[in-house]
N, C-alpha and C positions, 0 to 999 in steps of 0.2 A: 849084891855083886855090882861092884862100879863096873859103868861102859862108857864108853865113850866110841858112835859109831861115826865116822866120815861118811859122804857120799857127794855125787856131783862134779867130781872131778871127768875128766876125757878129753877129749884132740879138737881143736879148733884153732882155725886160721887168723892169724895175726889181725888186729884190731878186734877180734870177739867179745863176746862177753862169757860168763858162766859163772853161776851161784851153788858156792859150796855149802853144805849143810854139817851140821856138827850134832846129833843126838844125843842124849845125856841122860843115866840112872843110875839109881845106885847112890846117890848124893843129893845134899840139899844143892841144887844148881844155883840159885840165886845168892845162894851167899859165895861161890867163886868167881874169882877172875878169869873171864875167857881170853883163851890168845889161840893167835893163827898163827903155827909155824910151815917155814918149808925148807927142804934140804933139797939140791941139784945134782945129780953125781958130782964127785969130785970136789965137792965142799961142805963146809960148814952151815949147821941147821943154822937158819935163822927168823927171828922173830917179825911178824909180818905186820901184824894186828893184833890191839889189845883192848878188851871194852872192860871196864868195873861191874863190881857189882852194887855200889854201892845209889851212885847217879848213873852207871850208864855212860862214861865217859871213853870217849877213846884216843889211841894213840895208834900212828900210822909209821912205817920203816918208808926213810926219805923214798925207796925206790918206787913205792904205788901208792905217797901220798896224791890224792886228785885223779886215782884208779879205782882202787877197794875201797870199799863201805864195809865195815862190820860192824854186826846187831846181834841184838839177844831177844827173845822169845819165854820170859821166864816160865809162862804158863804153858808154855812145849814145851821145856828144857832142851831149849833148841840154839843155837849160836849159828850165825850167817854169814859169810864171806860173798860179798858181791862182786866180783872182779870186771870190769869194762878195758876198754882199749889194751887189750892182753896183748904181749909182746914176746917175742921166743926166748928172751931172757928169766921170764916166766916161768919157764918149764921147770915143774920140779914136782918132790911128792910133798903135798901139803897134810898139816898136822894139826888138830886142835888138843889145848892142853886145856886144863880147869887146874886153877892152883890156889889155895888159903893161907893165910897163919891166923892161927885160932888159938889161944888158950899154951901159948909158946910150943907147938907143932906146925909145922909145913906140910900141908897135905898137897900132893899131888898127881894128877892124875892125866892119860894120855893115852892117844885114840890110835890107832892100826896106819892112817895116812888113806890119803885118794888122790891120785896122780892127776896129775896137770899135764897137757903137752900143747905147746904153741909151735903150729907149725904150717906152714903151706903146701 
């Protein structure tokens, strides 16, 4: 049975930090690509964080490029969301996906979300 668990998410004051966690079973985790999504009310999910699985590479969405850190853990099948200098624009429920193309299938898969709130 694929999972994919959040945690880590909760309320903290503008400039904070807080590390979100992404747990993973069910799949060979090292061979997907991990991403951080997150959706705000009233808008469109979007893609936040993306690390490979091949080197370990990542790509960051301009708004928390030189904010977010995200990492992989392949022997936890763990992925990490480091968030610093959090901002109330922030706030949203964040999402981690694990996605393949293997063998001409698209596997993908996708976690329940753990809310963010920046706030004072």
């Amino acid at each position: 049975q694929v999972q994919l668990v959040e945690s880590g998410g909760g309320l903290v004051q503008p400039g904070g930090s807080l590390r979100l966690s992404c747990a993973a079973s069910g799949f060979t985790f090292s061979s997907y690509v991990m991403r951080w999504y997150r959706q705000a009310p009233g808008k469109e999910r979007e893609l936040v964080a993306t690390i490979t699985s091949a080197d370990g590479s990542t790509n960051y969405a301009d708004s928390v490029k030189g904010r977010f850190t995200i990492s992989r853990d392949n022997a936890e099948n763990t992925v990490y969301l480091q968030m610093n200098s959090l901002k109330p624009e922030d706030t949203a429920m964040y999402y981690c996906k694990a996605d393949r193309y293997y063998r001409g299938s698209y596997y993908v898969y996708w976690g329940q979300g753990t809310q963010v709130t920046v706030s004072s």
